[in-house]
C-alpha angles and dihedrals in degrees: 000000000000088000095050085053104054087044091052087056095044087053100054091046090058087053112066091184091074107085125239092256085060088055095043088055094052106049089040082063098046095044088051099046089049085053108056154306077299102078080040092057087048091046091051097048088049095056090043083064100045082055094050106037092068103078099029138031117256088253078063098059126076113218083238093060089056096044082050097054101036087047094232132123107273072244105067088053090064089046084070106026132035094216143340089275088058087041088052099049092052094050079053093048090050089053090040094061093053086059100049097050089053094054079044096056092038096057093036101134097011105122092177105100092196083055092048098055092056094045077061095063098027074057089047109059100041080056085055095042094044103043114028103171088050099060087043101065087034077061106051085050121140085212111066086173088203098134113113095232092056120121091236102051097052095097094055087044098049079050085053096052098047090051083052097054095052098049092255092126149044118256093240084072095072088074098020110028098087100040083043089049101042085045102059088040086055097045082052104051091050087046093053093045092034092057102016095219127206114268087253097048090037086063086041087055093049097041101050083048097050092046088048092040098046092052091048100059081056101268120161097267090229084051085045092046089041090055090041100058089043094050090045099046093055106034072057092048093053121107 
């Protein structure tokens, strides 16, 4: 375990697109799973919400369902979160991450920041299509995470920016552009697990998104078309 987790954090400090919380977080974990059972008690409760979440929202739970799971004393969960609220939003932050250092990976060496944006969604719907359960919990979240300033989002708005600065998008985009963009990714990920598509209607799905979204951020509509087919063609090629 210690190994995964060391390779997780390599992983996060090749990528600057993930934020410095990202990083916190993940040296926080790792530090905590190399002390003592205790970073083991936080990682299993972690893993109990990620499994019931799934079905109800945390108002839902009661502290005592997630000890049980996880197998710890109702103590040992306030010994790591102040209350469910602060429980919910790391679970979110643990799925959040994945997500993250795959939008990461997938834009490692694109410079276009048109092209970026649309590897974040592209990103966006295989995670939802792949892992289900996962979005799902990301999307119950209490912690929506949409606002510009947030650590998470620093990666789509210097994107943003950059687009800005070379005349790729509207100017509307500078105060709308992240909470617009996070929105349609997150109306998409609850459509594809909401409906479960086909693989070829799922690319349709994407693609016509991405063509709309794009545009509307203000991208030159044969650059739009051009990120849309791609993203379509290959979201349809995968097994």
């Amino acid at each position: 375990m210690h190994r995964i987790a060391s390779d997780y954090l390599v992983n996060l400090i090749e990528f600057d697109y993930l934020v410095k919380y990202a990083l916190c977080m993940a040296i926080q974990a790792l530090q905590e799973t190399k002390s003592s059972r205790s970073g083991r008690t936080r990682m299993v409760l972690i893993a109990a919400g990620l499994d019931l979440l799934v079905d109800r929202p945390i108002d839902a739970i009661p502290i005592d369902d997630f000890v049980a799971s996880a197998g710890v004393a109702k103590g040992s969960f306030f010994n790591h979160f102040k209350d469910k609220h602060d429980f919910a939003a790391a679970v979110a932050t643990e799925v959040r991450l994945g997500v993250e250092a795959e939008v990461a990976r997938a834009n490692a060496g694109v410079s276009d920041p048109v092209a970026r944006i649309a590897g974040g969604m592209a990103v966006a719907a295989r995670f939802a299509i792949e892992q289900p359960r996962r979005t799902m919990v990301l999307l119950r979240s209490q912690m929506p995470a949409t606002s510009q300033s947030h650590p998470f989002n620093r990666g789509l708005m210097d994107d943003i920016e950059a687009g800005l600065e070379q005349g790729l998008l509207r100017s509307e985009a500078r105060l709308s552009g992240v909470p617009y963009w996070l929105g349609l990714c997150q109306v998409l990920m609850m459509h594809l697990i909401d409906t479960r598509p086909s693989r070829q209607l799922a690319a349709d799905l994407l693609g016509d998104m991405l063509l709309m979204g794009l545009t509307g951020l203000g991208a030159h509509p044969a650059q739009a078309e051009e990120l849309s087919r791609a993203a379509r063609n290959m979201q349809a090629g995968e097994a």
